[in-house]
N, C-alpha and C positions, 0 to 999 in steps of 0.2 A: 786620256790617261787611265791605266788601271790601276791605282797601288795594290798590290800583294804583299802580304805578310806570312813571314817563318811560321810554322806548326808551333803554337804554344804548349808549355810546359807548366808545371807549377811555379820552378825558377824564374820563369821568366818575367815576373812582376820587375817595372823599371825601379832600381831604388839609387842608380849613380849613373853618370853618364856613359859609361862604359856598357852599362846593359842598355843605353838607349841607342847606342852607337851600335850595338846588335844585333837588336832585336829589328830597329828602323833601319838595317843598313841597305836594302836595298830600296827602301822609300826615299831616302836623302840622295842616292844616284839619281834615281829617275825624274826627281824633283829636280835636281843639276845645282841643288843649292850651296855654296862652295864651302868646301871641306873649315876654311878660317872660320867660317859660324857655326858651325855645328854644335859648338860648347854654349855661344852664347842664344842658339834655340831651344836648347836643352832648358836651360835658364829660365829661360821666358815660359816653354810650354810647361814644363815641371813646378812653378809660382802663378800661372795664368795669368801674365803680365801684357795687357794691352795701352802699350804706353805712344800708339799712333798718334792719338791726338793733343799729344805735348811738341807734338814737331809736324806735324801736317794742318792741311785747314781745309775745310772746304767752302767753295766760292759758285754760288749762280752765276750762268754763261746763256745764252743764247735767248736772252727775256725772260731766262726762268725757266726753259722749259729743260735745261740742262745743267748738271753740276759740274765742276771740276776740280781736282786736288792739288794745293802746290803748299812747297816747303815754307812752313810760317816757322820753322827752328831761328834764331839767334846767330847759329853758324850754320855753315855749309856741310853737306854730309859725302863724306867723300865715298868713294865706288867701293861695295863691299866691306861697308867698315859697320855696318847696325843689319840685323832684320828684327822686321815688326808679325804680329801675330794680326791678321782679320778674321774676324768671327764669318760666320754664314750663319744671314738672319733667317733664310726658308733655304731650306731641302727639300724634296718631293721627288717621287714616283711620275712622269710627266703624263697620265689617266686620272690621278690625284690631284691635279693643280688646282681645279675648278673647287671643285669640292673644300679643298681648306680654304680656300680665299673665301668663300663665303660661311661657312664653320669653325673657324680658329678664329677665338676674338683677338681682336686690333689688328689680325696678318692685312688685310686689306688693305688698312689705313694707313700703315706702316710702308710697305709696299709702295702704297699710290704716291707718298709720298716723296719716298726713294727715288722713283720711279721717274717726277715729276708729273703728275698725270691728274692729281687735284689742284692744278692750280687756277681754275675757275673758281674751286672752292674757295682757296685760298684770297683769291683776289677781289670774291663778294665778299669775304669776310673784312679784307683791310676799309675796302668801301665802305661798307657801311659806319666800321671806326671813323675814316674820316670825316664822315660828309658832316656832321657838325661844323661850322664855324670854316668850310671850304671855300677857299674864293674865287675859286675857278667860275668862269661862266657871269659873273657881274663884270659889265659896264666900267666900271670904279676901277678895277682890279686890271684891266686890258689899257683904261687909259695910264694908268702906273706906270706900265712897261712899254707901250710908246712914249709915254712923258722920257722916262729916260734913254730910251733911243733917239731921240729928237736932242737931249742933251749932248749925247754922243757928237753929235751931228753940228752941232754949232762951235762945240770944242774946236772942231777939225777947218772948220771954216762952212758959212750957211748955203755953199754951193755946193759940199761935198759930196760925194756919194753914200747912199744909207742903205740898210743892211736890216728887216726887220723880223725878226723872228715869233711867230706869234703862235706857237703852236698848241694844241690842246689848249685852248684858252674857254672853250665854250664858246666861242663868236657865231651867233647866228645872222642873219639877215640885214635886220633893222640897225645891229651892232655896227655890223661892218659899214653899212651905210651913215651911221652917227661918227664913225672914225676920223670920216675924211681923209683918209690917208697919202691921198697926189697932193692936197693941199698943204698937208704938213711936210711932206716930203718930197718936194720938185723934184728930187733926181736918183728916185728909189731905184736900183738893179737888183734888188733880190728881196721875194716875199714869199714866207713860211708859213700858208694858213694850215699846214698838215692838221689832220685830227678835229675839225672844226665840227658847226652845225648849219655850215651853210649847204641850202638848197631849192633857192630861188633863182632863176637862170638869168633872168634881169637885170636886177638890184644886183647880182655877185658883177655880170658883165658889165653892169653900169661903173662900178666903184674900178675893176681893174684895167679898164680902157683908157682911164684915164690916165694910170700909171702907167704913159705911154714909154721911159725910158727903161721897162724891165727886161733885164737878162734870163732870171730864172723865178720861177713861179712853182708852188709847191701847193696843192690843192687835195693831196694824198689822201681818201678818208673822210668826204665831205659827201655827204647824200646827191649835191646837184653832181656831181661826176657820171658824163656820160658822153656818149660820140657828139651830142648836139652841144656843149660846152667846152669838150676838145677842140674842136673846128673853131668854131669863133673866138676861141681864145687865140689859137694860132694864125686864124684871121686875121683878127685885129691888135695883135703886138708883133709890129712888123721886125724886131729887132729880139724876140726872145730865143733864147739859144739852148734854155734848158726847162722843160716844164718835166713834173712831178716824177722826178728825178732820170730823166731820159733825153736823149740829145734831140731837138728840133733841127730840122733839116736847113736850118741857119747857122747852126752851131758852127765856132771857130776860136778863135783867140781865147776869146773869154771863158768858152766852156773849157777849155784843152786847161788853161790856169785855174780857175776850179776844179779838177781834177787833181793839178799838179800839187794844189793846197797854195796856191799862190795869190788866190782870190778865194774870200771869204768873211764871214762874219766881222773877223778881226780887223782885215784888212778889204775891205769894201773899195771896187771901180769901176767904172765904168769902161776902160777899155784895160789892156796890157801891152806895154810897151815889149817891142821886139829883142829888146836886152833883154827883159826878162826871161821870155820863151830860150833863149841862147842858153837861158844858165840851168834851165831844167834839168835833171838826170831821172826824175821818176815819175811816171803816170800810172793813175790809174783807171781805166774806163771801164773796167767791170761792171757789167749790166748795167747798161745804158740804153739797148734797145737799139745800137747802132746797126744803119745797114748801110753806112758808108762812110770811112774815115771823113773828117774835116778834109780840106786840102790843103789847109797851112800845115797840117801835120805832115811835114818833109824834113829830109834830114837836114838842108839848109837854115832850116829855121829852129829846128831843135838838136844842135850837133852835139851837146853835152848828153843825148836820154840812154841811159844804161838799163834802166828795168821799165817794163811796158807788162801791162797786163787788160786785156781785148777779152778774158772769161764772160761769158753771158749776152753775149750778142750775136746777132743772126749775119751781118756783113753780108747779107747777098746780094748789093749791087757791087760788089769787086771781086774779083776771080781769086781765088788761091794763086795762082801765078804770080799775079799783078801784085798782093797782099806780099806775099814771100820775095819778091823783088822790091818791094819798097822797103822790107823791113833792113833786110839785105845793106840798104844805102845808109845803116844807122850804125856806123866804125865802131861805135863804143857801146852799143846795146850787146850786153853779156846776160839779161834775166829776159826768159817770156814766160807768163801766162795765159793759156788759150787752153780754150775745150778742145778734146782728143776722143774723138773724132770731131770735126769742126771744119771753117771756113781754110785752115791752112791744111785739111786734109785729116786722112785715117790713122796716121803712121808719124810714132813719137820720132821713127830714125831716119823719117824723110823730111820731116822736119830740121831736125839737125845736121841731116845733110848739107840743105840747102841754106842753113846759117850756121856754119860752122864754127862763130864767133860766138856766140851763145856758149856759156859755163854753165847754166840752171838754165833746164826747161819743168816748168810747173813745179820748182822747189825744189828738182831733182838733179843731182849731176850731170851733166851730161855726157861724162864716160863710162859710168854706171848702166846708164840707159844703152848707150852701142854697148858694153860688156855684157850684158841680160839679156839685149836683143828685144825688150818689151817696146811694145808699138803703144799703149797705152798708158798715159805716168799724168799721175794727178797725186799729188802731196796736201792738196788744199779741198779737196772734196767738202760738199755740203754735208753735215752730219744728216743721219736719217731720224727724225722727232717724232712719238708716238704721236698718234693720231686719234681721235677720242670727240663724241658729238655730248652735248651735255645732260643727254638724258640717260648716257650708259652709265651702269653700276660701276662701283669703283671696282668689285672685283674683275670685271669683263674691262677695263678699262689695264689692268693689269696685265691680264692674259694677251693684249693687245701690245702691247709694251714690253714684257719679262725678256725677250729675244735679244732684246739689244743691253742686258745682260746680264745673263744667264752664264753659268759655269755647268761644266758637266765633268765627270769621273766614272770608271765602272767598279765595282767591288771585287776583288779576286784574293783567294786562294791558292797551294799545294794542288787542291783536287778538282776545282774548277772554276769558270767565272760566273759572275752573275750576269744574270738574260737581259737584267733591264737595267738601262745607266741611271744614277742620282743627276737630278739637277740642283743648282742649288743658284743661291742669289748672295754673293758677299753683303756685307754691313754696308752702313752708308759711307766709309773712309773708303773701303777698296773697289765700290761700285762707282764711285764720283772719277776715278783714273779712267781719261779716255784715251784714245788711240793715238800712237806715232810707230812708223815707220822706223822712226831713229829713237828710240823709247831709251828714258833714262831708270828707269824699274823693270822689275821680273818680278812673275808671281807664280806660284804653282799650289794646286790642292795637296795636301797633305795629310795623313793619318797618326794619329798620335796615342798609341797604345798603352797606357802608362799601367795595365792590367796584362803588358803583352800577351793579346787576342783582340783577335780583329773585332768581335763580336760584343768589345768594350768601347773599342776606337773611340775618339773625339776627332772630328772634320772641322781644320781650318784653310785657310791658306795664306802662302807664306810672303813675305814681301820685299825683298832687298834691291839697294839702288847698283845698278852695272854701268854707272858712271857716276862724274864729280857731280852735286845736284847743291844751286845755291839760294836763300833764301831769299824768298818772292817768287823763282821756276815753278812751271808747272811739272807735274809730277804725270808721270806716263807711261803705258803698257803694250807692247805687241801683242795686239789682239789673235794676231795668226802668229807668234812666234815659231819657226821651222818650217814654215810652212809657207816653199815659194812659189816663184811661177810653175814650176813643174808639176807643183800640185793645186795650178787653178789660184793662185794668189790675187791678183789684180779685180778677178769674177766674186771672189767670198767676199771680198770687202763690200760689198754690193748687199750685206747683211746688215750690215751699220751705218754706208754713205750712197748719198743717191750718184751710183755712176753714170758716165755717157750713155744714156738708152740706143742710142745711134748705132753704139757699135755691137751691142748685144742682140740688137734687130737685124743687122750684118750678116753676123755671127746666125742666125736662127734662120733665115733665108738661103745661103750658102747652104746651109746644113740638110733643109729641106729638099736642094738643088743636087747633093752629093745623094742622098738617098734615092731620087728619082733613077739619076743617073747607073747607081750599082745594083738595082733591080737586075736579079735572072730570071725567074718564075713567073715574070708576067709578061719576058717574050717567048719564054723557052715552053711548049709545050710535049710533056712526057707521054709517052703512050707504051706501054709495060703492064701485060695483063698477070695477074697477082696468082699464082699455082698453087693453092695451097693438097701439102701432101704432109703422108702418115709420116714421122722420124721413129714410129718402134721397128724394132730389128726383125729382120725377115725369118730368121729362124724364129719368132714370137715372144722370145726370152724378156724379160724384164728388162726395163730401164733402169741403168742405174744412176742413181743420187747422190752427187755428196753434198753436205749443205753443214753450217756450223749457227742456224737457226733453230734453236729449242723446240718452236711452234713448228717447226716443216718436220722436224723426228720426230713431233707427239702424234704428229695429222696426218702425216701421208702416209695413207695405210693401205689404200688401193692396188690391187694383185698385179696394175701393169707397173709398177715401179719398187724399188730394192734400195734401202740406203747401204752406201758404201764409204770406207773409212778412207780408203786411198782415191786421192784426187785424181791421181792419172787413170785410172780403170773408168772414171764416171761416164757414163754418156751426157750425163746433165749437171753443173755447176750453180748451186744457189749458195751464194752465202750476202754476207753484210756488208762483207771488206771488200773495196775496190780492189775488182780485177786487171789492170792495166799491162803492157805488154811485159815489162819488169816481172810482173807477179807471176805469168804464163809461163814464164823461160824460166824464173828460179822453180817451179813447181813440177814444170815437164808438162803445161796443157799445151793441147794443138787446136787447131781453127777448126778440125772435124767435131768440137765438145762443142754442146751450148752450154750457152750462161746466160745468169738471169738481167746482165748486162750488156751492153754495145759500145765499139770504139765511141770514143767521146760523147758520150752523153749527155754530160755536162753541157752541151748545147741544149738542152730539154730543160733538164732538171735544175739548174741555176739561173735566175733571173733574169741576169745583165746576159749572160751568153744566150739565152731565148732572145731577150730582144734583137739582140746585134742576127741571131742566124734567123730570123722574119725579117729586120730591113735588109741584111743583105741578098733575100732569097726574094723576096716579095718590093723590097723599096720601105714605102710609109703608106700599106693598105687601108681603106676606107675602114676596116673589122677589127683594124687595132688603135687604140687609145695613142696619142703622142707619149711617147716614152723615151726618157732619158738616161745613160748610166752617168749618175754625179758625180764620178771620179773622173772620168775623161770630156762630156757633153755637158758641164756645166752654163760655159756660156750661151750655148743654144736658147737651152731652156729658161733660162733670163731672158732672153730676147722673146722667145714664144709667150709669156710670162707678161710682158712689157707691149705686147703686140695687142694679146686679148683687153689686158687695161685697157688699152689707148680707143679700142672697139665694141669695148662695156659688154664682152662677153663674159662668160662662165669662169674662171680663175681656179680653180679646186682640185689639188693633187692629190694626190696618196703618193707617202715615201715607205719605200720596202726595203728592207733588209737583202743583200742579192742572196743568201743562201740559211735565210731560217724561216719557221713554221711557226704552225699557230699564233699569227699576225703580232707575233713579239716584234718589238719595236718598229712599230706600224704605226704610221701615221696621217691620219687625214689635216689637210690644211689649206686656206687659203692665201695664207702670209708668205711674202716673198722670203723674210727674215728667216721666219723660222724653219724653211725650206733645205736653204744655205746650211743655216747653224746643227740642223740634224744629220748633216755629211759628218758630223765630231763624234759622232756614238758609231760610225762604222759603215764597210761601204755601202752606199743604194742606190735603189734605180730611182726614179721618180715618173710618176706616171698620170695623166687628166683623169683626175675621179671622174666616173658613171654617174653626173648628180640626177639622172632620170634614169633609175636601173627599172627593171622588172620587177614587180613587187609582188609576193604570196601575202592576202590579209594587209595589206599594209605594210608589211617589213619585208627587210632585205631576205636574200634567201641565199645557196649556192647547192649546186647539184656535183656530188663526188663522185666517178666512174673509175672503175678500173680497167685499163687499157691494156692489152697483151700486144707488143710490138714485136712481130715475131721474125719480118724482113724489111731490110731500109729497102734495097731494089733488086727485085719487083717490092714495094710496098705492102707490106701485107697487116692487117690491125684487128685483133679482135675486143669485142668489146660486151662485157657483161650487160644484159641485158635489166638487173637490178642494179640499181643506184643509190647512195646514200644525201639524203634532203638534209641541208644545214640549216637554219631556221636563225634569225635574228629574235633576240627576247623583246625586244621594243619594238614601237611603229617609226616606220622611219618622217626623217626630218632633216629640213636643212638650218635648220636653228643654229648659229653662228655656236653656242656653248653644247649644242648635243658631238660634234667632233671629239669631247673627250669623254664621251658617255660608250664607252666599249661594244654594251648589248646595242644599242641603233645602228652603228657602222660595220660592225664585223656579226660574223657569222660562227663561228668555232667557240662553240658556249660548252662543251665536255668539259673543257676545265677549268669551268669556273662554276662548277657545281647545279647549276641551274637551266635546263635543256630539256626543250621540246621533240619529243620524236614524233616522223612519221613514218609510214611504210610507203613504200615503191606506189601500188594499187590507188594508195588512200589520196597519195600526194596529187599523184595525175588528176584523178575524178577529182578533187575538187579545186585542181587548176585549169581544168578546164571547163569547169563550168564556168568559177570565176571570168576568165578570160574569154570566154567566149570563142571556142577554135580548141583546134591543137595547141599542144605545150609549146610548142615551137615558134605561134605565133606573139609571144609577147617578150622573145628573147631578140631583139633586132638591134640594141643599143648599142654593142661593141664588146668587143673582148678587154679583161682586166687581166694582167700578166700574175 
């Protein structure tokens, strides 16, 4: 978004709402915020009234390592009936981010916090409050809690089935072995040592052997875990159907009722009767590590299952066919969840083809899904959780994280925009709102003039609910609001959740296979020999010039050329303004006039259209870097992305602007995130940074030539034989925080005050002493677009 503001006046200071309805009138459009609040934003920004957290809450989600926001109000708030005001706790410059996070006191800590990205910190700090008087890990303390499962257990009758949970308890070795646990429990089916300190492979296997009736065994998190302990535990529990928390290739009845929630703690058995499987309507086997349904799972035995979900398992002993035709026999299954791409296939509509009974596939309509035509539909994505090892600084621990979110805006004007977008990071109420597809909140940045002039502004953003929302709901934002499959929807999300990589490797190999195949120039060879001749006129008269270039009427002073003020007399056309056929025919030029242009250039001179006229002239040559346009070849580049991961190669792009200079809004990165998230500031290409360039001294360098293109065919090219040396001010580095150090990465230091020159002469001699050879031999890494 840009907000733009009216040209201010002295009048224009806001003092009633009618001057804010004015002065903001086309910021409250573009915001889409509805005309009914307007008065009561007025309200709030004009009094600074942050009254969010008398009707919101925020609440830890995912162990902590995520927040989320829902309605703690009294009452329900109904759809566009309040908006709230959120502050923005950091703004920045995105070359600046580094730099305050470790320079602004508390931004870091604040931040990290927000963030969730100290919570090691946070979690030695509660430790060590507790560890006083903690009874975890005694003897004393573990018989307590069998004592009273053993209670359990007699209640019910001393034959029954027991059910023992023991998790995180500290049980080491000697423990487990003083428990005796088969003795007190003849007819144990399920045991929770998750989180323990066992790690003697004997004493553990001696103690569970004997609990020869167990169904499911949980050993999660135990130092002895290893293939030599897997095996003998499966060995030797001939009847176990579910070990740490994945189906054993026994699994049946019991495991399918554990799922179903029909067996468990509560209700503890040993087997499940066939009535009860009848009555099931909902499973769930998400990541279980299945590679082969049970076989009592048939529609005979389970004719009431309405929602199934199969996400996180491999299933490769049974075909997609086979899978799609069993599921097929389920009359009353209307819900599935399954990975897409996955065991039932690529394709969300060949899915639902072949079960046309299905109303939700992955939480999604399913006449939505054939109306959209998306092959890929996941409602339930893994969120993506910063990632951080515990010796990183909190600020790099940030910069690591900000992506997933981060807010962005551009500044604009009457006269122009600004080059570089703000980022910014809401407060902790409007950064805890996470993502939904069917979101019951809107949010938009905002500028609030109250001096109307931009140059006073105050930046908030604004919050109102686009449905009824009641208390307890969570509170939620379209992350991509407007923004659908047409423009790459399903791939962006791929900023915030981990999507199918399957299909993005698809997607990148295809892509690879397209560019092979539309290669011309590496079967077609030209043979056209280049004629260069005089164009001054045979009577010897002067060339004439028209040109609307200050510098070419100060400088062209040379006796064979003549500036002239009428375009149609010129022999030669220099100006600024694109010349295109339009301009030719209103002016009167004809094709016998040069100009200092050529039919579409734009293939040269703008990024995205270079890249596209090399792969389609050349393929994907070894001399050019993998290059993407992110408006159209998103998902490719995911997949290429997802490929080098998975091959522990190089990962490192540069995102460019398709049609601006001096490396404004340029970005080096290795983050899939922030890759994604920088298509919001405008279109680019994205391209495999050169992490082994050519180096003069240590630093990056670049060599500028000016190129005379005087014929496409025959080809003809001249080329100064002085060059201009761009010189980086630092040595280079691959330091994960030098990416936002400007002088190490780039090369265009004239405007920013501070720049080394060399001359043509000086440069060569002493690159190639350096280098040892000609210039030429230390240029072999690939072409940068």
């Amino acid at each position: 978004m840009s907000p733009a503001a009216a040209s201010a006046s002295p009048d224009d200071r806001i003092r009633n709402y009618e001057d804010f309805v004015r002065v903001h009138a086309y910021l409250l459009a573009a915001a889409g915020i509805p005309p009914s609040l307007h008065q009561r934003l007025y309200r709030k920004l004009a009094d600074e009234v942050f009254d969010g957290g008398e009707v919101f809450a925020v609440e830890p989600c995912e162990d902590g390592r995520q927040r989320r926001l829902v309605l703690s109000a009294d009452e329900s708030l109904r759809k566009e009936s309040d908006v709230f005001l959120v502050d923005h706790a950091w703004s920045f410059r995105l070359p600046d981010a580094l730099k305050q996070l470790r320079e602004v006191p508390g931004l870091a800590e604040r931040m990290a916090a927000l963030m969730c990205v100290d919570l090691d910190r946070r979690i030695e700090t509660e430790e060590a409050d507790e560890k006083d008087g903690h009874e975890s890990g005694s003897l004393e303390h573990v018989l307590q809690v069998v004592e009273k499962e053993k209670a359990r257990v007699q209640e019910r009758g001393r034959d029954s089935a027991a059910w023992l949970e023991l998790e995180e308890l500290g049980i080491d070795d000697d423990m487990l072995v003083a428990l005796d646990l088969s003795a007190k429990f003849p007819n144990l089916v399920a045991l929770n040592l998750w989180g323990n300190k066992l790690q003697d492979l004997e004493k553990v296997m001696q103690e569970i052997r004997k609990c020869a009736k167990l169904k499911a065994l949980w050993l999660n998190e135990n130092p002895v875990l290893g293939k030599s302990i897997d095996k003998a535990i499966l060995d030797g529990l001939s009847g176990l159907e579910i070990y740490n928390s994945h189906f054993t290739s026994k699994a049946g009845e019991w495991a399918l009722g554990f799922c179903a929630d029909i067996v468990g703690a509560d209700n503890p058995c040993s087997s499940v009767e066939s009535t009860l499987l009848g009555s099931i309507e909902i499973i769930d086997l998400s990541d279980r590590c299945i590679h082969k349904l049970p076989e009592v799972l048939s529609p005979s035995n389970f004719p009431s299952l309405s929602k199934l979900n199969i996400r996180g398992n491999p299933l490769d002993q049974i075909s997609g066919d086979d899978l799609l035709k069993l599921f097929g026999g389920f009359t009353k299954l209307q819900e599935l969840e399954v990975d897409i791409p996955g065991p039932l296939g690529n394709s969300a509509i060949s899915i639902l083809e072949s079960l046309p009974n299905l109303s939700l596939l992955n939480g999604v309509d399913s006449s939505s899904i054939i109306e959209s035509g998306k092959h890929i539909v996941d409602s339930a994505l893994e969120p993506r959780l910063p990632e951080w090892s515990p010796e990183e600084p909190l600020a790099e621990r940030v910069i690591g994280a900000m992506w997933l979110y981060l807010m962005t805006y551009r500044l604009a004007d009457e006269e122009k925009i600004d080059e570089t977008p703000v980022w910014y990071v809401m407060d902790e109420l409007g950064s805890a709102m996470r993502h939904s597809d069917y979101a019951n909140f809107r949010i938009a940045p905002f500028l609030f003039m109250p001096e109307g002039k931009l140059d006073t502004a105050i930046s908030y953003t604004i919050l109102w609910p686009t449905h009824d929302v009641h208390t307890g709901e969570e509170c939620t934002r379209d992350f991509l609001f407007g923004i659908g499959e047409d423009k790459q929807r399903s791939a962006r999300l791929t900023a915030w959740f981990r999507t199918p990589e399957n299909y993005f490797i698809q997607e990148f190999r295809r892509y690879q296979e397209q560019l092979q195949s539309n290669s011309i120039c590496s079967s077609t060879k030209i043979e056209e020999t280049p004629s260069t001749k005089s164009i001054r006129p045979s009577d010897g008269r002067a060339l004439r010039v028209y040109t609307d270039i200050p510098h070419v009427e100060e400088f062209l002073t040379r006796p064979e050329f003549v500036l002239t003020t009428d375009p149609k007399e010129a022999d030669i056309i220099w100006v600024s303004m694109q010349v295109d056929s339009e301009v030719k025919k209103a002016v009167g030029l004809t094709d016998q006039q040069y100009t200092n242009q050529f039919p579409f250039e734009a293939c040269l001179v703008m990024k995205h259209h270079l890249a596209e006229t090399i792969h389609k002239a050349w393929g994907s040559p070894e001399w050019l870097q993998p290059t993407y346009n992110l408006e159209t070849h998103l998902s490719p580049l995911i997949g290429d992305y997802f490929v080098r991961k998975r091959d522990g190669m190089d990962n490192l792009w540069i995102m460019k602007p398709w049609n601006m200079a001096r490396t404004i809004d340029t970005t080096v990165t290795g983050d899939l995130s922030a890759i994604i998230r920088l298509m919001e500031t405008g279109p680019k290409i994205c391209q495999k940074y050169i992490e082994r360039p050519a180096l003069f001294q240590g630093r990056k360098f670049d060599l500028r030539y000016i190129v005379l293109v005087r014929s496409i065919r025959p080809l003809e090219i001249f080329l100064s034989d002085v060059f201009w040396v761009r010189l980086a001010n630092n040595q280079y580095t691959l330091e994960k925080t030098s990416f936002f150090e400007y002088e190490t990465h780039f090369t265009v230091m004239n405007y920013i005050g501070r720049m080394k020159h060399m001359n043509t002469p000086e440069f060569v001699k002493e690159f190639e002493k350096e280098h040892q050879g000609d210039i030429l031999s230390g240029l072999r890494e690939g072409v940068q677009i």
